[in-house]
C-alpha positions as CSV (number, residue, x, y, z in Angstrom):
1,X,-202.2,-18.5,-64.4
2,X,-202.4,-21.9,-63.1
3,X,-198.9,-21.7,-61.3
4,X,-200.3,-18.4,-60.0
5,X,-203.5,-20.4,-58.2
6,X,-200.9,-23.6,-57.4
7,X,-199.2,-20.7,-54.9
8,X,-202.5,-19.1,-53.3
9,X,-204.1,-22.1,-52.5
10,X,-203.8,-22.4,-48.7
11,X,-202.5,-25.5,-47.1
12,X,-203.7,-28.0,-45.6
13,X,-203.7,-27.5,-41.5
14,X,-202.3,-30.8,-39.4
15,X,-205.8,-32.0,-38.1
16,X,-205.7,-33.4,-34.3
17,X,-205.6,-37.1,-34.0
18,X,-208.5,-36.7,-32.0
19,X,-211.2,-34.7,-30.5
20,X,-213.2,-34.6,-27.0
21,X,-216.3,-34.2,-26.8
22,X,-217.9,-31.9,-23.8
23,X,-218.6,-34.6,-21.9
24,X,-215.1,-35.9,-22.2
25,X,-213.5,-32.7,-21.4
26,X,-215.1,-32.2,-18.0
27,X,-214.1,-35.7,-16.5
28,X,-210.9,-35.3,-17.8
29,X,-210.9,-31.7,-15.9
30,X,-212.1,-33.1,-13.0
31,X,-209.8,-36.2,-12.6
32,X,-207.1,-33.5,-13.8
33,X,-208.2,-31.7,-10.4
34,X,-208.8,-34.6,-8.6
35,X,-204.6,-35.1,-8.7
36,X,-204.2,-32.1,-7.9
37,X,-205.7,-31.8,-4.7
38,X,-204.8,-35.6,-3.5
39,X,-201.3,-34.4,-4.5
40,X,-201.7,-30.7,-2.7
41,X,-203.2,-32.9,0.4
42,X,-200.1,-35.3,0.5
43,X,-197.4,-32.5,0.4
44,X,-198.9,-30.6,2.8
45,X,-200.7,-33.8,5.1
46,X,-198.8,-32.3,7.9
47,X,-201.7,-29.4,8.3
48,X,-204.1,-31.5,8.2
49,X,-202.9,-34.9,10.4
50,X,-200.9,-35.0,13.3
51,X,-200.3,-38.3,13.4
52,X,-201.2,-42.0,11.8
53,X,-202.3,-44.6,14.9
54,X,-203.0,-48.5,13.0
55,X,-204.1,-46.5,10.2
56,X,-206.5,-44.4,12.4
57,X,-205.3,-40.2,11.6
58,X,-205.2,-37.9,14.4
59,X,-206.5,-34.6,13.2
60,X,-204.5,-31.4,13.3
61,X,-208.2,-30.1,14.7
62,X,-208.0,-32.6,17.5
63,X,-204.8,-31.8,18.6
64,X,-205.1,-27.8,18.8
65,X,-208.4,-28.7,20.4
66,X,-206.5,-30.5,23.3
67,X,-203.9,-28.4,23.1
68,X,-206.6,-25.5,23.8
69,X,-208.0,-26.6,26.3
70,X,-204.3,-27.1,28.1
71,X,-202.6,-24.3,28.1
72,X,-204.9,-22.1,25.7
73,X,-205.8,-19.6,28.3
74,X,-202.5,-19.4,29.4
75,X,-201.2,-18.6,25.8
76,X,-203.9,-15.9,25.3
77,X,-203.3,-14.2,28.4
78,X,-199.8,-14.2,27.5
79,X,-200.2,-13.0,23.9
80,X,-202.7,-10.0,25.4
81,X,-199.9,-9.3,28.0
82,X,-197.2,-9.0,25.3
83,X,-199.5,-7.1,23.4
84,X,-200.4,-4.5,26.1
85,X,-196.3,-4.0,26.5
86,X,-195.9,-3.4,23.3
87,X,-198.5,-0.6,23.2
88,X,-197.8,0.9,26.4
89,X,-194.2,1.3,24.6
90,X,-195.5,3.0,21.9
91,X,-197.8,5.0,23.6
92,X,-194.3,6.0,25.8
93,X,-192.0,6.7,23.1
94,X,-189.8,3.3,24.7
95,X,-187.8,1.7,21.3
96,X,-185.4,-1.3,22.3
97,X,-182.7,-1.7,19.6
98,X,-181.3,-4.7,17.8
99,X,-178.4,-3.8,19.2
100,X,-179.5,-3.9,22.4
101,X,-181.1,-7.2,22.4
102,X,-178.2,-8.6,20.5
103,X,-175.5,-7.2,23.8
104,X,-178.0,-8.8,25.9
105,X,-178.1,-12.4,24.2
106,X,-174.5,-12.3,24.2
107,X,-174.1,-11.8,27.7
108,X,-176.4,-15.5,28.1
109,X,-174.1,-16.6,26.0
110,X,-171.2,-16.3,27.7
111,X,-173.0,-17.1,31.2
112,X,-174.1,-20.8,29.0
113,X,-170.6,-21.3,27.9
114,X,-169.2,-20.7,31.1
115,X,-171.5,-23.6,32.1
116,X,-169.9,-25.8,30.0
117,X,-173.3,-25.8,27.5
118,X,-174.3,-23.5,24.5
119,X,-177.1,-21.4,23.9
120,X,-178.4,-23.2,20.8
121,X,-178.7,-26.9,22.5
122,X,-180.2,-24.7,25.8
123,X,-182.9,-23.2,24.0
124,X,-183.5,-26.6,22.2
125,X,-183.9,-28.6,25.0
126,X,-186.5,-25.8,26.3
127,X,-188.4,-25.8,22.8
128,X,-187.3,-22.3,22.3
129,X,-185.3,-20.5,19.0
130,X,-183.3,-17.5,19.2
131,X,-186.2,-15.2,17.5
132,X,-188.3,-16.0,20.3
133,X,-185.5,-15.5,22.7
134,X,-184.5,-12.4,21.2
135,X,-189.1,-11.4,21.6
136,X,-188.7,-12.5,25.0
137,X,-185.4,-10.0,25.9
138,X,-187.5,-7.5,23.8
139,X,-190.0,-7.2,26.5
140,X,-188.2,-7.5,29.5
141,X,-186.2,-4.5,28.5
142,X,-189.1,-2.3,27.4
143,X,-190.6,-3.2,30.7
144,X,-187.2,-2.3,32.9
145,X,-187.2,1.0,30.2
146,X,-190.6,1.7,31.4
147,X,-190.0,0.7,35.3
148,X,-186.8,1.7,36.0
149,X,-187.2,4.9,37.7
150,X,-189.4,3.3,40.0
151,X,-187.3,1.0,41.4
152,X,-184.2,1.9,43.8
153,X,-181.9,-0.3,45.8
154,X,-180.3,1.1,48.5
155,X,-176.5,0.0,49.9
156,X,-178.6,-0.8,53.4
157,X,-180.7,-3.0,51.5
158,X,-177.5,-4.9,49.5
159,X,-175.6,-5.0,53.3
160,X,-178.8,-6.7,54.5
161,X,-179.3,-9.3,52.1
162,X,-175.4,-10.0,51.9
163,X,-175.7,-10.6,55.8
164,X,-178.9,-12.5,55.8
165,X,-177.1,-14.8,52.9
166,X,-173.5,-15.8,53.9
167,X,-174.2,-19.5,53.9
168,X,-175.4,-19.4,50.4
169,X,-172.2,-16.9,48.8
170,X,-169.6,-19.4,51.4
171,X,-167.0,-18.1,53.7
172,X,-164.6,-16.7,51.0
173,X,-167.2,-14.6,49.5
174,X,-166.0,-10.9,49.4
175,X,-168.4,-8.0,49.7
176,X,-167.1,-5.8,47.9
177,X,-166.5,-8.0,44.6
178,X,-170.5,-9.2,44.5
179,X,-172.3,-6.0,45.6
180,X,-173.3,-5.3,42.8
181,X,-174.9,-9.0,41.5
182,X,-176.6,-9.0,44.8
183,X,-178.1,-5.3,43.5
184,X,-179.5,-6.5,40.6
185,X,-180.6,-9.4,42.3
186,X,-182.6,-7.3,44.6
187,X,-183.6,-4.9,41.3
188,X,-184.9,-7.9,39.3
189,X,-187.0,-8.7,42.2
190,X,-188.4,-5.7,42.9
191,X,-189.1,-5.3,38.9
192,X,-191.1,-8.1,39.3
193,X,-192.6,-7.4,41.7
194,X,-193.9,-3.8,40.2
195,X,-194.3,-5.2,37.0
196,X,-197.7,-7.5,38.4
197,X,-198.7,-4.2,39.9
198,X,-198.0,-2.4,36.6
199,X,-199.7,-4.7,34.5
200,X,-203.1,-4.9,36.4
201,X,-202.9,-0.8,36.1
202,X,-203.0,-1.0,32.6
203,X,-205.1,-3.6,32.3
204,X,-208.0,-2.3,34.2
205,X,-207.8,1.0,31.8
206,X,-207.9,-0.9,28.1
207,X,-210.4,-2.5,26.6
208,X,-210.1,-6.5,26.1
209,X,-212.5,-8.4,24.7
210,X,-212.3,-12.1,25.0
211,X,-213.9,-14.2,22.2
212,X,-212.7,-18.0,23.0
213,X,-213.1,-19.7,26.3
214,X,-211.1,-22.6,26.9
C-alpha cells in the first residue's frame, strides 16, 4: 500500500527562478519593441533618409518634394500618356509580343556594338535598365501597330529628301543601297508627328482627373 501511494504521488514541477510581475512584463515588452523598431528603422534608413549632411538627415519626404516639384508634372503626364496607350491598345485588340520586343532590343544591340559600346553601360550612363527599355519599345510599337496605316511614304518623297541631303550621306553615297533607311527615316517622322495629333484625340475623349499640382 505504501509503495502503491510512493508511485501516484505526483512530482514535483521545476519552479522558474523567477517571476515578473505586470508591471515588469510591459517595460520589458516595450523596450523588447523598442529594438525592434530602432533595428527595423536602421535596416531600412534608406526610406526614410536620403542622406546625412554634419549629422543633419535629409528626408526621403524632402527629396520627393523637390524632386516633385522638378519634373513631377512631367512624370505624371508621362505615366497618363503611357496609360492612355495601353488602353487604347486594349480597347483595339493591339498585343506586342515578348518576342517582338526582344527582336527589337536586339537590333540596338547590334547598332551599340557596332559603335564600339554595349547596351548595358548605354542604358547605365542614361539611368535606364533593360525592363524599362524593353516598357519603352512596348509602346512605341503598339503606337506604330495602331498608326501604321496612316502613314505612307512615297518613292517621290525618299528621291526628294535623298536630293535635298547629299552633303550629309557624302559623295559615295548610293541611292539605291539607303532608300530604304531614308524611308523609315521619313516614317518615324511622320509617326511622330501623327502620334501628337493622335494623342490629343484621345485625350480630349477620356476622362482624367488630376489630384496633385506641382
Amino acid at each position: 500500500m505504501a509503495e502503491n501511494e510512493k508511485k501516484d504521488k505526483p512530482k514535483d514541477k521545476l519552479k522558474p527562478a523567477f517571476k515578473l510581475d505586470e508591471k515588469s512584463k510591459k517595460i520589458l515588452i516595450v523596450f523588447l519593441a523598442f529594438l525592434i523598431l530602432a533595428f527595423l528603422l536602421f535596416y531600412f534608413k534608406q526610406l526614410f533618409v536620403a542622406a546625412v549632411v554634419n549629422n543633419k538627415p535629409i528626408t526621403r519626404f524632402t527629396l520627393d518634394r523637390e524632386l516633385e516639384k522638378q519634373g513631377g508634372q512631367q512624370v505624371l503626364e508621362s505615366l497618363v500618356t503611357k496609360s492612355l496607350i495601353l488602353q487604347e491598345a486594349k480597347n483595339q485588340g493591339v498585343i506586342i509580343t515578348q518576342k517582338e520586343i526582344d527582336e527589337k532590343i536586339s537590333e540596338i544591340e547590334k547598332q551599340v556594338e557596332s559603335q564600339g559600346s554595349d547596351l548595358d553601360t548605354l542604358l547605365l550612363t542614361q539611368g535606364q535598365t533593360r525592363k524599362s527599355l524593353e516598357e519603352q519599345i512596348k509602346i512605341e510599337l503598339i503606337i506604330g501597330e495602331i498608326l501604321n496605316d496612316e502613314i505612307t511614304i512615297s518613292d517621290e518623297e525618299v528621291q526628294e529628301y535623298y536630293e535635298e541631303n547629299k552633303e550629309y550621306y557624302g559623295e559615295e553615297a548610293n541611292f539605291e543601297e539607303i532608300k530604304e533607311s531614308i524611308r523609315e527615316e521619313l516614317r518615324q517622322t511622320k509617326l511622330s508627328e501623327r502620334f501628337q495629333l493622335w494623342l490629343e484625340e484621345v485625350k480630349q475623349k477620356a476622362k482624367i482627373y488630376y489630384f496633385l499640382k506641382f
